[in-house]
C-alpha positions as CSV (number, residue, x, y, z in Angstrom):
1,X,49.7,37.2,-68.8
2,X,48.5,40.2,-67.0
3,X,47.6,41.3,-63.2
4,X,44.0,40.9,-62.6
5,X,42.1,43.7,-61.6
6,X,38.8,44.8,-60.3
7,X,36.8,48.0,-60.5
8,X,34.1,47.5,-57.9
9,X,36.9,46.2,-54.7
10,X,35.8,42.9,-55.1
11,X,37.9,39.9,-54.0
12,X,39.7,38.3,-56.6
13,X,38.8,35.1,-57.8
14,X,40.9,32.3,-56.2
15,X,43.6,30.8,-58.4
16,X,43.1,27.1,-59.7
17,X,45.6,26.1,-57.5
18,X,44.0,27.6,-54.4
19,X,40.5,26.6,-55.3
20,X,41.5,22.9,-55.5
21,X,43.0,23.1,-52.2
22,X,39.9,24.4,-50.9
23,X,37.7,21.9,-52.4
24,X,39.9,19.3,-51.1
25,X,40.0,20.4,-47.2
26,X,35.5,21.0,-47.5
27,X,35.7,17.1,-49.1
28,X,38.2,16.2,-46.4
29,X,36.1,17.6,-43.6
30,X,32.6,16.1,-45.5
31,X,34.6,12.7,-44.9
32,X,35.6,13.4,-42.0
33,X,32.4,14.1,-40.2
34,X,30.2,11.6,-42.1
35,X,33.4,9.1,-40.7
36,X,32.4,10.6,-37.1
37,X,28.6,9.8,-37.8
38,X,29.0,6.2,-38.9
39,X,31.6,5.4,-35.9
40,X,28.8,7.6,-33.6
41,X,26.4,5.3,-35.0
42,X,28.7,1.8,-34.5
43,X,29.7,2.9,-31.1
44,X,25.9,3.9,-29.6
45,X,24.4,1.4,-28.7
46,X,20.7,0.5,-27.6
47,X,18.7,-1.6,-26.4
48,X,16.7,-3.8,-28.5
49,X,13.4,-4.9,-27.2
50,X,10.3,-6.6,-28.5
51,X,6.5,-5.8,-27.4
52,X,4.2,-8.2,-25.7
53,X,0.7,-7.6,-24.3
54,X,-0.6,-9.8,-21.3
55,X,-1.9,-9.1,-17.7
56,X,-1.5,-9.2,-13.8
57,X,-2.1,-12.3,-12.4
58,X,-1.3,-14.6,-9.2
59,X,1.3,-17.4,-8.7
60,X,-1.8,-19.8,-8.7
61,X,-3.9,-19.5,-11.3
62,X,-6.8,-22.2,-12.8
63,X,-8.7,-21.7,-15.7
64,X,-12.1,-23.6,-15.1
65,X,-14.3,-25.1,-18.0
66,X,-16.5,-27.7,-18.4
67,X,-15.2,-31.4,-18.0
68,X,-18.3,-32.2,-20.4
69,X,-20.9,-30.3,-22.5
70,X,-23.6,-30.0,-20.8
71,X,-26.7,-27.1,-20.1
72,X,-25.9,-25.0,-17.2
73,X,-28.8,-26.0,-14.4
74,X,-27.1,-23.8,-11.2
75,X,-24.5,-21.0,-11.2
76,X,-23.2,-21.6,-7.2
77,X,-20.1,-18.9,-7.3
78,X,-20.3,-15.1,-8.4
79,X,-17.4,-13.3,-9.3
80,X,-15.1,-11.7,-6.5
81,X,-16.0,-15.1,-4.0
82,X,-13.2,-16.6,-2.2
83,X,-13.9,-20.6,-2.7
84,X,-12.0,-23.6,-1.3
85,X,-10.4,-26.0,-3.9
86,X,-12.9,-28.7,-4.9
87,X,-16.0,-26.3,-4.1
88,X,-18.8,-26.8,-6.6
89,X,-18.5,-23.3,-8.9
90,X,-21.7,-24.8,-11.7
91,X,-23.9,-27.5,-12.0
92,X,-24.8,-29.1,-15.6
93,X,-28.2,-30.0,-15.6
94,X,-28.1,-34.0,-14.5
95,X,-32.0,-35.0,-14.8
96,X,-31.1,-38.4,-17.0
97,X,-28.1,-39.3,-15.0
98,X,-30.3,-38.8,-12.1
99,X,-33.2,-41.0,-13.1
100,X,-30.7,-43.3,-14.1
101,X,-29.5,-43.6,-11.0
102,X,-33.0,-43.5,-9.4
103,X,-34.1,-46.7,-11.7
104,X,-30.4,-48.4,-11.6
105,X,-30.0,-48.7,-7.4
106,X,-33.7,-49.7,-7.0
107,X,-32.8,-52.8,-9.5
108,X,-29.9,-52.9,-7.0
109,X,-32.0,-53.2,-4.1
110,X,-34.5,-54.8,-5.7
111,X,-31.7,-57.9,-6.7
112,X,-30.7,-57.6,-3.2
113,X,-34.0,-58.4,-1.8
114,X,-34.4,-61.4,-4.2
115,X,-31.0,-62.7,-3.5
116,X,-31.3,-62.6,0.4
117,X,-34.7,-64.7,0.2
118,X,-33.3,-67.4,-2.0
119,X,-30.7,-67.8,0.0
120,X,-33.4,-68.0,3.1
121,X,-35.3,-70.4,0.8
122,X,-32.0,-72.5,0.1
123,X,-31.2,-72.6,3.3
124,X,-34.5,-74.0,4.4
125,X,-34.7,-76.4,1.7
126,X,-31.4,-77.6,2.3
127,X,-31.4,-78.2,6.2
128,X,-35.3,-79.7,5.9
129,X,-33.5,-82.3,3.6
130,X,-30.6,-83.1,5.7
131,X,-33.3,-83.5,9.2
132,X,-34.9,-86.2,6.8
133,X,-31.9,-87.8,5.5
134,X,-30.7,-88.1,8.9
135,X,-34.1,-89.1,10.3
136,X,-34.1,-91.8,7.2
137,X,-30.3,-93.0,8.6
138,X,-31.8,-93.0,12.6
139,X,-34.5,-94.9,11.4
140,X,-32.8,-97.1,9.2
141,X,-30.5,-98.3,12.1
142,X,-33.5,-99.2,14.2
143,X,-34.9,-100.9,11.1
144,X,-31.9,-102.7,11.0
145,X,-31.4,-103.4,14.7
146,X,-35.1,-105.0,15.3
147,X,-34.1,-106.6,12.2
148,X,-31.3,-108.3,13.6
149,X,-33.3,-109.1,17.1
150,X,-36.0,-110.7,14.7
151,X,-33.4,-113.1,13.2
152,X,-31.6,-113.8,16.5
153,X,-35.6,-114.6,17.9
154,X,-35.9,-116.6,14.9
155,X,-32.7,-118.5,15.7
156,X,-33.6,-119.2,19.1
157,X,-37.0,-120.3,17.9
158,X,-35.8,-122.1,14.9
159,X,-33.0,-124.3,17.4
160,X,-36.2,-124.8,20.2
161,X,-38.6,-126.3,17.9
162,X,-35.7,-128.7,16.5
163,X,-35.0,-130.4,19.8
164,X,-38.6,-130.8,20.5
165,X,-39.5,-132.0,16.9
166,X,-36.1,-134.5,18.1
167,X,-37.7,-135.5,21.1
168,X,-41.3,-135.6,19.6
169,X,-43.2,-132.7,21.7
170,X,-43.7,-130.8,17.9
171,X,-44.4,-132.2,14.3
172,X,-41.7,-131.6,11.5
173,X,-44.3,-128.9,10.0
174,X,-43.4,-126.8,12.8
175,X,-39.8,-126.7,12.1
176,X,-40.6,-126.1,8.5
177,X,-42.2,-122.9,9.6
178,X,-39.4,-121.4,11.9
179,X,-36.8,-122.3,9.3
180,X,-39.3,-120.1,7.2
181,X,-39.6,-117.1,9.5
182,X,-35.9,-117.5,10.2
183,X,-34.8,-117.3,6.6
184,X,-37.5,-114.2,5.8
185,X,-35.4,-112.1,8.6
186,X,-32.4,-113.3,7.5
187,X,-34.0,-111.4,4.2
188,X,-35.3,-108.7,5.9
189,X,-32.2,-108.0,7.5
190,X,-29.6,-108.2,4.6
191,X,-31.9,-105.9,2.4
192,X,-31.8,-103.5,5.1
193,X,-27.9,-103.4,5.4
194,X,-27.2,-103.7,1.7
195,X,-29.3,-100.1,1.9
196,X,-27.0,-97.3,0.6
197,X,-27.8,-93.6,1.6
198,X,-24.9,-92.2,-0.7
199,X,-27.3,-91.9,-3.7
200,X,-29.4,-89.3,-1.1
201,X,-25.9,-87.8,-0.2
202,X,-24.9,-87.3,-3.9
203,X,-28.3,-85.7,-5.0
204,X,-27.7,-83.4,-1.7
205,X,-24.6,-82.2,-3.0
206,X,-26.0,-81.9,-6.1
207,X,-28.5,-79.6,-5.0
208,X,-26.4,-77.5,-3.3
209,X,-24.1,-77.1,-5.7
210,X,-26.7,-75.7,-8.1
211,X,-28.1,-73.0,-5.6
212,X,-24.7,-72.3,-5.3
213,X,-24.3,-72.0,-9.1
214,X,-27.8,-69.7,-8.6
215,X,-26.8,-67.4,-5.8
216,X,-23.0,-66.6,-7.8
217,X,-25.3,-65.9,-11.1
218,X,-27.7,-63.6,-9.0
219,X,-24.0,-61.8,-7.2
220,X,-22.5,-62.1,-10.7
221,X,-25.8,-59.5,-11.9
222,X,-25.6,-57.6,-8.5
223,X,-21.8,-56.8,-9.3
224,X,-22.9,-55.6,-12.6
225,X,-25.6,-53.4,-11.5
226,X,-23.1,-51.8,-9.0
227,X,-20.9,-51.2,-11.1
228,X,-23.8,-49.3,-13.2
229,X,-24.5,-47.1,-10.5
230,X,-20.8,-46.6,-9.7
231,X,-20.7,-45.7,-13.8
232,X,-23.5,-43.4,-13.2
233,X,-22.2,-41.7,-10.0
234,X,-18.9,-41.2,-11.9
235,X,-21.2,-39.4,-14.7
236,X,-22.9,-37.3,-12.0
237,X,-19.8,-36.0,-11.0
238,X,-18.7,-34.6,-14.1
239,X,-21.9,-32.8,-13.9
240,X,-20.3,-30.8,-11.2
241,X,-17.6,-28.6,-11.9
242,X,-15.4,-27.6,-8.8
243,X,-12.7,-25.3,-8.0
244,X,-9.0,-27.3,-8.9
245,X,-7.3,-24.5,-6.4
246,X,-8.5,-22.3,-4.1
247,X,-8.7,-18.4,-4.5
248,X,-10.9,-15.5,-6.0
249,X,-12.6,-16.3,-8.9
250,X,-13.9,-14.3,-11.9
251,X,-16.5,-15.5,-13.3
252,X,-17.2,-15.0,-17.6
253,X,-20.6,-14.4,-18.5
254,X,-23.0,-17.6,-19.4
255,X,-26.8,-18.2,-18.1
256,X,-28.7,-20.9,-16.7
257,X,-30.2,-22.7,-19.7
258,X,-26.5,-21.6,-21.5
259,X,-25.0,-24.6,-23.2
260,X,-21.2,-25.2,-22.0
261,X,-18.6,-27.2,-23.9
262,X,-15.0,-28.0,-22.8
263,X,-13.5,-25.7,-25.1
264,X,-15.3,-22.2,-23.4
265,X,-13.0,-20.9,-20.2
266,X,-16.1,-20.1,-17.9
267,X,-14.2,-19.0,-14.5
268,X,-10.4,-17.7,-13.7
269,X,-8.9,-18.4,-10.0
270,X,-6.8,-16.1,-8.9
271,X,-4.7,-17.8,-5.7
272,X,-1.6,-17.3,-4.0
273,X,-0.1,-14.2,-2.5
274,X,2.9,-13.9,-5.1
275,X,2.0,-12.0,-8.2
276,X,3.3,-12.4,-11.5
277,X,3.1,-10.7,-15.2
278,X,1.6,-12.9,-17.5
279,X,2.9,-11.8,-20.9
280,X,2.0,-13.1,-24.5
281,X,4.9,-12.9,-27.4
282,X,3.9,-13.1,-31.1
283,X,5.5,-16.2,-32.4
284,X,7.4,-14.0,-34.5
285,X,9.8,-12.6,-31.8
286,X,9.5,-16.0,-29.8
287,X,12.9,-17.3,-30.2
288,X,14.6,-13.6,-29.1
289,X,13.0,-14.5,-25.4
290,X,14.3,-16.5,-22.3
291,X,14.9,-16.3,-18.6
292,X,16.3,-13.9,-17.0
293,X,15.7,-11.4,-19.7
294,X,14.5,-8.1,-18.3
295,X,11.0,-6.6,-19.2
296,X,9.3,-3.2,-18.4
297,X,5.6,-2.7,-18.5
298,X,3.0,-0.2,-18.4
299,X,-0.7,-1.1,-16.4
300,X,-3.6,-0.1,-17.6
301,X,-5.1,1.2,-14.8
302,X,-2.1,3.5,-14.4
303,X,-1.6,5.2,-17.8
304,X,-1.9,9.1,-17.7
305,X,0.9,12.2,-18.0
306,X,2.8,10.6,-14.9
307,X,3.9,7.2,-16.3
308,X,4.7,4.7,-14.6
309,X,6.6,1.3,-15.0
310,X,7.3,-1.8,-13.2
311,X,10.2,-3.6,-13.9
312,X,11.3,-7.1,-13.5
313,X,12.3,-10.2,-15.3
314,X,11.4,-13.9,-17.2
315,X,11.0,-16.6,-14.7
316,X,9.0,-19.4,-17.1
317,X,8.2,-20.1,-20.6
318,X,5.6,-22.0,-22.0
319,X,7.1,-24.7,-24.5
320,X,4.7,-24.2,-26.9
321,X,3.2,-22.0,-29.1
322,X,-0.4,-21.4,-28.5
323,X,-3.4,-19.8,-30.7
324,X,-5.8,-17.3,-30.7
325,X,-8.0,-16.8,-33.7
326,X,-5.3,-16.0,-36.3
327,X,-2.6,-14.8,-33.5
328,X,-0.2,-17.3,-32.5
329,X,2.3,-16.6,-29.5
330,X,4.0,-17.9,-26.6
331,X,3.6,-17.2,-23.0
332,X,6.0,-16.0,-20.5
333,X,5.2,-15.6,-17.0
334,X,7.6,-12.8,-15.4
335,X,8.3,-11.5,-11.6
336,X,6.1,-8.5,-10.7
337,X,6.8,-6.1,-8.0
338,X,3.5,-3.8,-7.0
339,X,5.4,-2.3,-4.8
340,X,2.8,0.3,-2.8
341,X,-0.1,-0.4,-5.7
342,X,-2.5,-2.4,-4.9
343,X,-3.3,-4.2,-8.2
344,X,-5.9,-6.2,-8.9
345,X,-5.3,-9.6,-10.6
346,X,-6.5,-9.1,-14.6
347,X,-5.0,-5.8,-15.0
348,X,-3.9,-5.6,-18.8
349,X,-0.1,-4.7,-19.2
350,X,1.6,-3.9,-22.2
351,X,5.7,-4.5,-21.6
352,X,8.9,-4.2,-23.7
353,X,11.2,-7.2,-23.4
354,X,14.8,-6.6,-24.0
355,X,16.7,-8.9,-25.3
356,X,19.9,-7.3,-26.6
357,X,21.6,-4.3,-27.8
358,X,22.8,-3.4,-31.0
359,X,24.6,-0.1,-32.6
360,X,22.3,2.8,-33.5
361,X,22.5,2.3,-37.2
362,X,20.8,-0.9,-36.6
363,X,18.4,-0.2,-34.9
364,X,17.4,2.8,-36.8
365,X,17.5,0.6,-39.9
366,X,15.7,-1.9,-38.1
367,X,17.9,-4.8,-39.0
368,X,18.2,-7.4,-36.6
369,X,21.2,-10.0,-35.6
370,X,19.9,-11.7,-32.6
């Protein structure tokens, strides 16, 4: 074969030998780098995080609602009022309850009243009967005791007229008639002690067993009707609804006249000095959080060309997953460090929570191991 040769001064074109060679060293270094990228890629690694929404709030915190549903008859609190725990934040209209209780302790009182003069009535009736049945005993043992004079005079009269009818001063008819008068209070005197008072006794008893019986059937219905105003005190009661902690409240908007069930959150309490970061987590990404995981979050009332963070960690989780409308998450409470800001307690946050870290390639491919 022949030299190769060019009219123009142009290179010549490589040999096959040559141009292999070069093809292999631009594949080599193609390898080669994309080799660098991938172990760039599986070395790098960041942070992996997941994105929760919540707000600012205080290491004691109460959400108040309505023990009962119920019409709202006062509004007591406004928002931004310190109250004590137990204060009275609402009353729920109580009208029935209150005529209730109106009707229900004059029938107390009323009871009351009739019990204390049946027992004055009793009382009477029972001591008037014992003053005669021991004026019938007092005058039963006189009874008795002429009684027994009569027979002794008897006696003597009886043994007198039988030594004179003996010596003849007196006719037999006489002694006929003292033998009479002696066997009429011999008579008078045994019907007198065979007179028995226990039959009196027993109905006495008797008696006063059954006002007894009376007055524990009257206290049985006066226990009852306590116990009804006790009931209806109790009911009164859940008519108020109080503060469970003390602190600043913030109060949601209803109206007197609004009806209120248990279900509608009508006041927060903010109380404590600590605050924390409430957080919700979409149930989702639930199981990638725990203590001790680290969290940064932006405030609402501080977004703007200068951001700023705060920065701090999980103390609690919630155990369960809770809902809202068609949202289910879970709820972690975290430290919070102000710092120098004053922050008010509601301030919406939104936070990244980290939970890991994984190689670049991962992450930019969004595929998750955790």
């Amino acid at each position: 074969m022949g030299d190769l040769r060019t009219t123009a001064g142009e290179a010549l074109p490589l040999s096959k030998a040559a141009s292999k060679r070069r093809r292999n060293i631009i594949l080599f270094l193609a390898a080669l780098f994309l080799a660098l990228v991938i172990t760039a890629g599986i070395l790098i690694k960041v942070e992996r995080y997941t994105v929760a929404s919540g707000y600012v709030t205080t290491e004691d915190y109460a959400e108040v609602r309505s023990p009962v549903t119920g019409i709202v008859g006062k509004i007591l609190v406004r928002s931004g009022e310190t109250v004590e725990a137990g204060q009275v934040l609402v009353r729920l209209n109580s009208e029935e309850e209150e005529a209730l209780l109106a009707e229900t302790r004059a029938k107390v009182s009323k009871l009351q009243t009739e019990i204390e003069r049946r027992k004055a009535e009793m009382a009477i009736d029972l001591e008037r009967r014992n003053v005669d049945l021991s004026e019938q005993k007092r005058h039963h043992k006189d009874s008795i005791d002429i009684a027994d004079l009569q027979l002794r005079n008897a006696q003597a009269k009886v043994k007198l007229t039988r030594e004179l009818v003996a010596k003849g001063l007196k006719a037999a008819s006489n002694l006929e008639d003292e033998e009479l008068k002696e066997q009429l209070a011999q008579v008078t005197l045994k019907s007198l002690q065979n007179k028995d008072f226990v039959i009196y006794e027993e109905l006495l008893k008797r008696d006063r067993a059954k006002y007894d019986s009376e007055i524990q059937a009257l206290g049985n219905e006066l226990q009852a009707l306590e116990d009804a105003v006790r009931r209806v005190e109790a009911r009164l009661q859940t008519r108020l609804i109080r503060a469970p902690i003390a602190g600043t409240v913030v109060r949601y908007e209803f109206v007197i006249g609004e009806l209120l069930t248990p279900s509608s959150v009508i006041y927060e309490i903010f109380g404590g000095d600590k605050q924390v970061l409430k957080l919700r987590v979409g149930e989702r990404h639930a199981t990638k959080i725990a203590v001790g995981q680290k969290y940064r979050a932006r405030l609402s009332s501080f977004k703007g060309i200068a951001r700023l963070y705060f920065r701090g960690e999980i103390e609690y989780l919630r155990n369960i997953i809770q809902a809202d409308g068609q949202n289910t998450y879970r709820v972690a409470y975290c430290s919070f460090a102000p710092g120098e800001h004053v922050i008010p307690p509601g301030t919406t946050a939104e936070a990244r929570i980290y939970y890991g870290k994984s190689c670049l390639w991962f992450y930019l491919f969004n595929v998750d191991l955790f």
